[in-house]
N, C-alpha and C positions, 0 to 999 in steps of 0.2 A: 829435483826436477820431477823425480816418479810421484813425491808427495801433494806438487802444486798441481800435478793432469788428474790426482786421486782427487783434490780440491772441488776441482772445476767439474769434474765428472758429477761427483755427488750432488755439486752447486744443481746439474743440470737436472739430474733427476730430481730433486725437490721442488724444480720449478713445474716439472709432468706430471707432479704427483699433486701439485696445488691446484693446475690447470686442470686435473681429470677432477680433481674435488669440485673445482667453481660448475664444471659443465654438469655435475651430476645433480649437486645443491638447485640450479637455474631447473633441469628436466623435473626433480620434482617436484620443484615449487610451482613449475606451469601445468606441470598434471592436479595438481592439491587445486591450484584456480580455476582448472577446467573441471574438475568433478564437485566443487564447489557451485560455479556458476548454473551446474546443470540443475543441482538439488534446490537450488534456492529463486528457481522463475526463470525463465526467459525475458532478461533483462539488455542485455549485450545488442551490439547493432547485429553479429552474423545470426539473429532470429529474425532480421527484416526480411530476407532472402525468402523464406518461407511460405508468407503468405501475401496478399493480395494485398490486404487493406495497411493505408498507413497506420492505424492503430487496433491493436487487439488485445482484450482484460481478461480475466478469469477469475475471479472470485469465487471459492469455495464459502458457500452459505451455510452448509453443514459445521466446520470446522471453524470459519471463522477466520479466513488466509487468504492474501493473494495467492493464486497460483502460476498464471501467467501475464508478465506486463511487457509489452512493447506499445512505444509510444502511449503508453497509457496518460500520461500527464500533459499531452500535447494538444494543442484545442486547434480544434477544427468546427466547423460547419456539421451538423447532426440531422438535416433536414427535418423527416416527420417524427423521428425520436423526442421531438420536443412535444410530441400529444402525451408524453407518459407523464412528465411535470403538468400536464394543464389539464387529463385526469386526475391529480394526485389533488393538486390546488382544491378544484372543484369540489369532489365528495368533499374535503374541508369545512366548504364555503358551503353547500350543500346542505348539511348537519346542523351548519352555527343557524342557516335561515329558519332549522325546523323542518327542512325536508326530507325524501326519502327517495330511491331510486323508484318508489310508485307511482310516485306524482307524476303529472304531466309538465309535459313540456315542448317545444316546437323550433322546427329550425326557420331561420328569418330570413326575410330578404335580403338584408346584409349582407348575411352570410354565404346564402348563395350567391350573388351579386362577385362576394370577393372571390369565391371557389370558379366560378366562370371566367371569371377575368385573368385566374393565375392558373389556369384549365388543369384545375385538382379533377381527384377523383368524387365523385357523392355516389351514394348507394340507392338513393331515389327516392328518397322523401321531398314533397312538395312544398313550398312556401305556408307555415303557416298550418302546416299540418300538424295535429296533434294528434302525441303519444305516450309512450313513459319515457321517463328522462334515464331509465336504465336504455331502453332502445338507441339513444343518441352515445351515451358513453361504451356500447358495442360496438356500434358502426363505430366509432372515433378509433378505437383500438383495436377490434378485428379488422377490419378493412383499411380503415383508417381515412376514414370521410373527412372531409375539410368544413364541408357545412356543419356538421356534428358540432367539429373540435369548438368553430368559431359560433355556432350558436349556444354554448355551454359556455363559452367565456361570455361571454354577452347576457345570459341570464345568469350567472354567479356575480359577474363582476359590475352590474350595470352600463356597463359599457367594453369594448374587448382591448381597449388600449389600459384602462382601469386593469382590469384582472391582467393582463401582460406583468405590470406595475407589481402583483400581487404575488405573481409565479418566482418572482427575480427576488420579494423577499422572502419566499418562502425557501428557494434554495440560498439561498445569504443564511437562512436558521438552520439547513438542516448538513451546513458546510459546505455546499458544493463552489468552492472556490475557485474554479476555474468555469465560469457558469456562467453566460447571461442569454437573457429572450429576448426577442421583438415580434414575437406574434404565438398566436398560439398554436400553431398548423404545424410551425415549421418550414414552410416557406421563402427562401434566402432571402436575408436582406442583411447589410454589411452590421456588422456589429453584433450578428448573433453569434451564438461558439458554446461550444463544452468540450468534456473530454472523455474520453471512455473509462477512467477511474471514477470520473464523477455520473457518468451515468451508470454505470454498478453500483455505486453507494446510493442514486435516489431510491435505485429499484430493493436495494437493502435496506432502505426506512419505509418502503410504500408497502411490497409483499405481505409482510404482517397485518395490512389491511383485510379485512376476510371480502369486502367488495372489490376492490385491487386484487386481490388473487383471481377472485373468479374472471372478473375481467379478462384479466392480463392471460388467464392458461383454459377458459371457457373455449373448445375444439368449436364446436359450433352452435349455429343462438338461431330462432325465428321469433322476431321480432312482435309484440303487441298487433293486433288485427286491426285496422282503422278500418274507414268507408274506402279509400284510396289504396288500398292493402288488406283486400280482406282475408288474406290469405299469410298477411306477415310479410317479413322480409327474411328472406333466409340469407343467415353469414357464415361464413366459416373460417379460421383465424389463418390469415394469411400464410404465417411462420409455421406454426402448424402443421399443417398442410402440402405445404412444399418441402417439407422436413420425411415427413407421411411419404412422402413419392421417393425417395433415397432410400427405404427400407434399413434405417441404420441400428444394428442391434446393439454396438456399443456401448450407446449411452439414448435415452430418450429424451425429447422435447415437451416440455412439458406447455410450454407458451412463449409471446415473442411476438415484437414487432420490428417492421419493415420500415427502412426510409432512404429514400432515394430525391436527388432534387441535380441536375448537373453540376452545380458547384461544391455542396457535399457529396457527390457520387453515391454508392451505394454502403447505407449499413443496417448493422441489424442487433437488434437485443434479444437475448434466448435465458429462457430458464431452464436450465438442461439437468437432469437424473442419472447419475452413475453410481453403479454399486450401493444402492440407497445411499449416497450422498447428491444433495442440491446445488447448482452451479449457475452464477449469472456469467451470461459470456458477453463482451458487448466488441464488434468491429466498426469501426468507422472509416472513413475516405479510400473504399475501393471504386476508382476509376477507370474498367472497361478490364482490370487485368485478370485472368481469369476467366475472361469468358461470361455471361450471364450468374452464373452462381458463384461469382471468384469467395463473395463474403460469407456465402453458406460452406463453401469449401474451407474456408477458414476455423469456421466454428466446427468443423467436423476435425480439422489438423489439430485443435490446441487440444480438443477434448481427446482425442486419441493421445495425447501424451501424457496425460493425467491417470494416473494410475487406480487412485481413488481410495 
């Protein structure tokens, strides 16, 4: 009798002693996935919490790494982020004609025509005014002019549904697989889409461009003197700029464009500087949360996590 409750006794404790084994094995295998997950990106949903925009990348340019992905493979609507493909195109097409950003060139009727109609922004060049065609690809990116964008497709591509055509293979070459355009501006129109992986990778094969850099990180520009502008047109880089007013000593701005349309809501692409390392940041579809600067706030949360 004493030996069969000796039995059962011992039976029990081997079952406490299995059971405290499973709960310890479980606790440290979820701490090993938590300090894992943490080193290896913000990949997981509980990093959606955090910031504004449906999607946000960070690619270390220095190193050669993602470093933060949420929703990064997720295609949305990119409004005026799509002038950085229809710069990119352009000097291209630009080169192959024999030109040079010296040359001149002029924004068209067209162009403004469509810029009035879908009540963009223009920096105030006339119909038919002539300038340098560096002057158009400033405004197109510091400010982000729509007559610019759309009178640069229209002289690259002969006409701007032609060079549309042209930007869609060019990203087909240089892998942007989740990618396509329908205008050059950016502009909503259903069928357009990218994704903020793939807009860090254009901005990883364009930078090396030494006219793409200055673009893309040129603080501010006064434009060629016409009869109509004798004085220039002064720009100053949007992102920049509004980066500039935050006083943030973490990491700097180096350059970056703005885009906003109500169906993409707001986002933004940043070349950012930490610790001498380079950092493309790109957020997409932030809608009103946050406040006016939900997606600059964004870009300021991932880069604070980055150690560098």
């Amino acid at each position: 009798m004493e030996t069969r409750r000796e039995n059962k006794n011992k039976r029990k404790r081997i079952y406490i002693w299995i059971t405290i084994a499973i709960i310890v094995v479980a606790i440290v295998s979820f701490m090993c996935f938590f300090i894992s997950d943490r080193g290896t990106g913000e990949r997981r949903s509980r990093s959606k919490d955090i910031y504004n925009s449906k999607s946000v990348y960070v690619y270390n340019l220095t190193d050669g790494k993602v470093e933060i992905d949420v929703n990064g493979n997720k295609k949305l609507p990119i409004a005026s982020l799509t002038k950085l493909m229809t710069c990119r195109k352009a000097l291209i097409v630009m080169r192959s004609k024999g030109l040079v950003l010296d040359d001149s060139g002029q924004v068209s009727e067209e162009a403004v025509n469509i810029v009035k109609r879908q009540k963009e922004f223009m920096v105030g060049y006339d119909v038919d005014e002539s300038t340098d065609l560096r002057d158009l690809f400033y405004a197109m990116i510091m400010r982000s002019d729509g007559a610019c964008a759309n009178s640069i497709a229209s002289m690259m591509g002969g006409n701007i549904n032609h060079f549309v055509s042209e930007m869609n293979d060019e990203a087909s070459e240089i892998g942007l697989s989740n990618t396509h355009y329908e205008t050059p501006d950016g502009v909503y129109k259903s069928g357009e889409y990218s994704t903020a992986s793939d807009v860090a990778k254009l901005l990883k094969e364009s930078l090396p461009d030494k006219d793409y850099y200055k673009i893309f990180t040129t603080p501010t520009y006064v434009s060629t003197k016409t009869e109509r502008h004798p004085d220039g047109i002064k720009l100053s880089n949007d992102v920049i700029s509004a980066f500039n007013k935050h006083k943030i000593k973490s990491f700097k701005v180096l350059g970056g464009k703005f885009g906003y349309t109500r169906e993409a809501g707001k986002s933004i692409a940043v070349l950012a500087e930490k610790n001498g390392k380079k950092y493309i940041v790109i957020t997409l579809g932030c809608y009103n949360k946050g406040g006016n600067h939900g997606h600059m706030d964004d870009v300021i949360t991932a880069m604070k996590k980055i150690n560098g």
